[in-house]
Chimera marker file (.cmm) of the C-alpha trace (Angstrom):
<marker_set name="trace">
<marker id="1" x="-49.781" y="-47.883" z="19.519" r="1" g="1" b="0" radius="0.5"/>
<marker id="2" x="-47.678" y="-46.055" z="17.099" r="1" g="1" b="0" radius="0.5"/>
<marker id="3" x="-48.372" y="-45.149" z="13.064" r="1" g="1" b="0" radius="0.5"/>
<marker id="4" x="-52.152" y="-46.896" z="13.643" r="1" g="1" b="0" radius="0.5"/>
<marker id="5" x="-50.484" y="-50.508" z="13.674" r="1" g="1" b="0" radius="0.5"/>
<marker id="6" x="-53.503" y="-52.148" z="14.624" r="1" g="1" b="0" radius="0.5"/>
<marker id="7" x="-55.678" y="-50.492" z="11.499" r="1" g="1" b="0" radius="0.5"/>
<marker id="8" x="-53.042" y="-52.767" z="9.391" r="1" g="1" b="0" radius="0.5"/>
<marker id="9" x="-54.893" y="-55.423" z="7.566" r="1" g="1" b="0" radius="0.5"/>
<marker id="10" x="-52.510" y="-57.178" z="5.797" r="1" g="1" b="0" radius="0.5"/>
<marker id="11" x="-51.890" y="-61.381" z="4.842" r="1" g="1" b="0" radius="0.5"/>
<marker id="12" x="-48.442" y="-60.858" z="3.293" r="1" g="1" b="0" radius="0.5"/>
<marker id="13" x="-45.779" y="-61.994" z="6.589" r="1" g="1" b="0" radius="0.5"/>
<marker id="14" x="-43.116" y="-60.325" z="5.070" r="1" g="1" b="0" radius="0.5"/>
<marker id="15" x="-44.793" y="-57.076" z="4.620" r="1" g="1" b="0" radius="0.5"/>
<marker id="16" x="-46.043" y="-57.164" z="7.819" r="1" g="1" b="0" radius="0.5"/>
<marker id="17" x="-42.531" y="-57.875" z="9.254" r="1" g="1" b="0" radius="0.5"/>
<marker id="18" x="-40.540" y="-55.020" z="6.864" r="1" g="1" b="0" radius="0.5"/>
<marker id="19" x="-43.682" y="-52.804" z="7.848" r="1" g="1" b="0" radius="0.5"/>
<marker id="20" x="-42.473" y="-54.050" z="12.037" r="1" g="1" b="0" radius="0.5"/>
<marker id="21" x="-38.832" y="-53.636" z="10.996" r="1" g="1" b="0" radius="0.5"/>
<marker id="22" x="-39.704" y="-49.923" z="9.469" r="1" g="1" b="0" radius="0.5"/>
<marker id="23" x="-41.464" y="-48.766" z="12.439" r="1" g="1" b="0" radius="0.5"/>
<marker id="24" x="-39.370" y="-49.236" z="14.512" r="1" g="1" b="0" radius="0.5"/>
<marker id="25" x="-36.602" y="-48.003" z="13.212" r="1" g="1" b="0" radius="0.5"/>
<marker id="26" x="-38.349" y="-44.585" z="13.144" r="1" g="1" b="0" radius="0.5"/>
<marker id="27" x="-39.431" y="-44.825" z="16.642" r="1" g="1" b="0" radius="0.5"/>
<marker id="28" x="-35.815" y="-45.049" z="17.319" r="1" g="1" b="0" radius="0.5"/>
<marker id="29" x="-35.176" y="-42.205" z="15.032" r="1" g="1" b="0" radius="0.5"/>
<marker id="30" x="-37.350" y="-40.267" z="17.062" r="1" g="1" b="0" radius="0.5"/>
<marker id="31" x="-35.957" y="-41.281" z="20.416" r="1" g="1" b="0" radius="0.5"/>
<marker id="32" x="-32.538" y="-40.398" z="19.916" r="1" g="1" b="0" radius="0.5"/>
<marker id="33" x="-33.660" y="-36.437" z="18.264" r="1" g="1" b="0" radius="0.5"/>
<marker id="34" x="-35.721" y="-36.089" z="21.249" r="1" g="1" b="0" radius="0.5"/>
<marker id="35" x="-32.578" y="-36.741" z="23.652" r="1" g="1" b="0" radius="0.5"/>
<marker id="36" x="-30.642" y="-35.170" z="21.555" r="1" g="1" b="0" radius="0.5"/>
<marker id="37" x="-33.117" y="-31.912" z="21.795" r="1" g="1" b="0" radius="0.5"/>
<marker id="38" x="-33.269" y="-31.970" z="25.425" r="1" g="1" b="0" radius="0.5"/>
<marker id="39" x="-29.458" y="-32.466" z="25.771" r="1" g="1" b="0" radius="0.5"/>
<marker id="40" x="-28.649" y="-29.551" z="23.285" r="1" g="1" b="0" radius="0.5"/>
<marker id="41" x="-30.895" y="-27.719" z="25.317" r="1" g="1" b="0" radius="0.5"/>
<marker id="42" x="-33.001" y="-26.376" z="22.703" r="1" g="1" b="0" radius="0.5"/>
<marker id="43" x="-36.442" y="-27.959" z="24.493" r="1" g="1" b="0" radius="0.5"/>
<marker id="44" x="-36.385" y="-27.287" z="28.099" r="1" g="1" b="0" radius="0.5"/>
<marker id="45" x="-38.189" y="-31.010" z="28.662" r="1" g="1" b="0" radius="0.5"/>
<marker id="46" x="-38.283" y="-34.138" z="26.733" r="1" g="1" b="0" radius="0.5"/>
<marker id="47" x="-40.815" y="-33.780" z="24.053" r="1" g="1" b="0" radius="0.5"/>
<marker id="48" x="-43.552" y="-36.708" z="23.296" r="1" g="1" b="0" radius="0.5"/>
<marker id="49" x="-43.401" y="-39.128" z="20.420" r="1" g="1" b="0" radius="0.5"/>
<marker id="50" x="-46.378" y="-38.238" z="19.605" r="1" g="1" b="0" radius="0.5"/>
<marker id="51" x="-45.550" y="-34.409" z="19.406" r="1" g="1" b="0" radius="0.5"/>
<marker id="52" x="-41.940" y="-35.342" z="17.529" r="1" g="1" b="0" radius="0.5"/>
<marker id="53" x="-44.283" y="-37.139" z="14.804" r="1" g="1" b="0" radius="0.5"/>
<marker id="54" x="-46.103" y="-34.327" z="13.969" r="1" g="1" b="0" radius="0.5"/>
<marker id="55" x="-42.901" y="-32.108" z="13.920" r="1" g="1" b="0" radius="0.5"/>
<marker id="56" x="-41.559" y="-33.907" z="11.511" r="1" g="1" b="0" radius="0.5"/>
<marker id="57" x="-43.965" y="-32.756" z="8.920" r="1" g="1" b="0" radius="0.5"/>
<marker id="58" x="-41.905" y="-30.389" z="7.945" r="1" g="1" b="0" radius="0.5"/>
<marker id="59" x="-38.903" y="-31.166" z="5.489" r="1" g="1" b="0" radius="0.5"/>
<marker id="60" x="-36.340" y="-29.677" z="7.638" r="1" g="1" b="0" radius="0.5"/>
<marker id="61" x="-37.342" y="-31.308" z="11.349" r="1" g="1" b="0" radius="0.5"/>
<marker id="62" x="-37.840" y="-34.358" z="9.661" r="1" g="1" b="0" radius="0.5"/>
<marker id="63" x="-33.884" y="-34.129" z="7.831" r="1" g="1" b="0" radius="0.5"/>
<marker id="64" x="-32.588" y="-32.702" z="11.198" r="1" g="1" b="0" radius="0.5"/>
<marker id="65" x="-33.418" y="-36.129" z="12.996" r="1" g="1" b="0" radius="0.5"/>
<marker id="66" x="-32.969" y="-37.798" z="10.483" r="1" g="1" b="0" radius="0.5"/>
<marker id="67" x="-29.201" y="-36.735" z="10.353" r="1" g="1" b="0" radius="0.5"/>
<marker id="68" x="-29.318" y="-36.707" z="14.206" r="1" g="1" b="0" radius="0.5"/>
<marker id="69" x="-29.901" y="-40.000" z="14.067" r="1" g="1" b="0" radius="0.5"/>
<marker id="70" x="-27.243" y="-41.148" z="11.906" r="1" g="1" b="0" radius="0.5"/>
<marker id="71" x="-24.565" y="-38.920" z="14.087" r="1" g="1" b="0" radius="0.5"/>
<marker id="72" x="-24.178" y="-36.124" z="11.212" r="1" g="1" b="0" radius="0.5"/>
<marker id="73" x="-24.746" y="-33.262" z="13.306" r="1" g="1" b="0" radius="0.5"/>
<link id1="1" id2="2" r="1" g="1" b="0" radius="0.2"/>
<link id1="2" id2="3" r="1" g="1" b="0" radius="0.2"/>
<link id1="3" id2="4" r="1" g="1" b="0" radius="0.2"/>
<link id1="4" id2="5" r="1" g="1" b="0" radius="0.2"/>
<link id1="5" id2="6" r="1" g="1" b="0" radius="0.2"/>
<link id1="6" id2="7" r="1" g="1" b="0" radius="0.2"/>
<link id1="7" id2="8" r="1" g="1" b="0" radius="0.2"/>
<link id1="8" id2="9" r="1" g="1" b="0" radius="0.2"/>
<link id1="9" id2="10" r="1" g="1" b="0" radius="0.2"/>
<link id1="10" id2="11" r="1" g="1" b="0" radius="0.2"/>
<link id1="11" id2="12" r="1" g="1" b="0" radius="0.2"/>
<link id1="12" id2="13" r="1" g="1" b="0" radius="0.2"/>
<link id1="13" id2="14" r="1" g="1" b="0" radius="0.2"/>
<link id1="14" id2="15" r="1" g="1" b="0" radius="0.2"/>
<link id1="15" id2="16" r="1" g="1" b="0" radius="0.2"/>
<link id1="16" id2="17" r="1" g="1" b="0" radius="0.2"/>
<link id1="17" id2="18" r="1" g="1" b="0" radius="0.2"/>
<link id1="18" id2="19" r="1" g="1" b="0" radius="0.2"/>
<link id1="19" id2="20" r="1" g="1" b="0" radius="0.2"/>
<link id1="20" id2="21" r="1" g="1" b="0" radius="0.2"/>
<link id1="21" id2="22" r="1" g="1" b="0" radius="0.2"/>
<link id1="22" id2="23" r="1" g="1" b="0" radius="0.2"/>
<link id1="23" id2="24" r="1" g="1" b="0" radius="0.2"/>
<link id1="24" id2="25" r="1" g="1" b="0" radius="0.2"/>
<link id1="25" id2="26" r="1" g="1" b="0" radius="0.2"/>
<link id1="26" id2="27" r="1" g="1" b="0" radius="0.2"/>
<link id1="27" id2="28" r="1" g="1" b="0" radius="0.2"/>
<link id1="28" id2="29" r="1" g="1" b="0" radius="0.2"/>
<link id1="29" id2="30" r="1" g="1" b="0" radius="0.2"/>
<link id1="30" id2="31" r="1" g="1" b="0" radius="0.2"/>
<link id1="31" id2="32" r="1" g="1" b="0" radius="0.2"/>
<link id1="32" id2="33" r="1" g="1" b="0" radius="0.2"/>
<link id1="33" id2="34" r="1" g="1" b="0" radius="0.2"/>
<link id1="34" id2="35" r="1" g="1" b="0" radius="0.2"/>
<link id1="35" id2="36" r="1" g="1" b="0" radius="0.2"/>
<link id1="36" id2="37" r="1" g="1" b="0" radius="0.2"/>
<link id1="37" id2="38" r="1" g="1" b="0" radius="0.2"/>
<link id1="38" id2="39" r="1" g="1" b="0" radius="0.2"/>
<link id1="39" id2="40" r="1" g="1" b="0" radius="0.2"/>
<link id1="40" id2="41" r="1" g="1" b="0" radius="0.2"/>
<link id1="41" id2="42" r="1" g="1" b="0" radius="0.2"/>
<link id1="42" id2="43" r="1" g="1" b="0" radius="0.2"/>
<link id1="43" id2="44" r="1" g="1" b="0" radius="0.2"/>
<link id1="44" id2="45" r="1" g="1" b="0" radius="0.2"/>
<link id1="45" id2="46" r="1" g="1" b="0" radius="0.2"/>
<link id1="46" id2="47" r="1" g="1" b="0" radius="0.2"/>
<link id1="47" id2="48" r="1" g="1" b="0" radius="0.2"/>
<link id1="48" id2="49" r="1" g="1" b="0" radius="0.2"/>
<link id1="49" id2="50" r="1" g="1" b="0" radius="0.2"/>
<link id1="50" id2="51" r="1" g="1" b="0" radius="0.2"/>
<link id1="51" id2="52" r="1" g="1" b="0" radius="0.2"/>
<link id1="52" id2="53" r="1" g="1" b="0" radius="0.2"/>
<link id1="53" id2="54" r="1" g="1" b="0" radius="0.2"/>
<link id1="54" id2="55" r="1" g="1" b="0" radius="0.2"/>
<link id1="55" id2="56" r="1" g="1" b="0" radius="0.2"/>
<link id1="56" id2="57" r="1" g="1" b="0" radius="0.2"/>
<link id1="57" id2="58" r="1" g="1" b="0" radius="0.2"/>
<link id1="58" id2="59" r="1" g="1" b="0" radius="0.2"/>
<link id1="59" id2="60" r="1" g="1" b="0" radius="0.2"/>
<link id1="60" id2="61" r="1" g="1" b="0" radius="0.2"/>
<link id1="61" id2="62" r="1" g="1" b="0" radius="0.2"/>
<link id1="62" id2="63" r="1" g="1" b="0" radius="0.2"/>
<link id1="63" id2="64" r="1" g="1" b="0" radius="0.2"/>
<link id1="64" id2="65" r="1" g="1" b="0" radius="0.2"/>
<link id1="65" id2="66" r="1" g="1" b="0" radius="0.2"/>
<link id1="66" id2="67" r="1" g="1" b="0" radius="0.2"/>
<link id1="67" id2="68" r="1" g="1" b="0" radius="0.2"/>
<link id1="68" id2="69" r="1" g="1" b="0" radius="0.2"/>
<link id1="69" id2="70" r="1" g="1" b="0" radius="0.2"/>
<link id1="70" id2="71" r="1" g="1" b="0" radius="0.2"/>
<link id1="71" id2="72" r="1" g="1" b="0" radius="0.2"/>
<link id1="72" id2="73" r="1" g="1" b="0" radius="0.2"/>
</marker_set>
């Protein structure tokens, strides 16, 4: 369970399908910084999802996988 999908209580199909679409698009977000981390070498092991989340609370973790992710750096 990721971003407390089953605390979603919603009737509208297509929000709950953007809201689908959305998630996991950040989940993949997430996957390819944390390769890219470990292949950079600047985390000596492959971090959790759950860890990555909470890194990107700050601005410039979340930009740096966001442009990660999109093959900018």
């Amino acid at each position: 369970m990721r971003y407390n999908q089953d605390r979603i209580q919603a009737n509208n199909p297509n929000y709950i399908a953007n809201r689908s679409a959305l998630n996991k698009l950040a989940l993949a977000y997430l996957e390819k910084y944390r390769y890219w981390l470990w292949n950079k070498g600047r985390e000596k092991e492959k971090l959790s999802l759950n860890i990555l989340q909470k890194r990107c609370y700050d601005p410039k973790a979340a930009l740096e996988c966001i442009a990660c992710s999109l093959g900018l750096v």
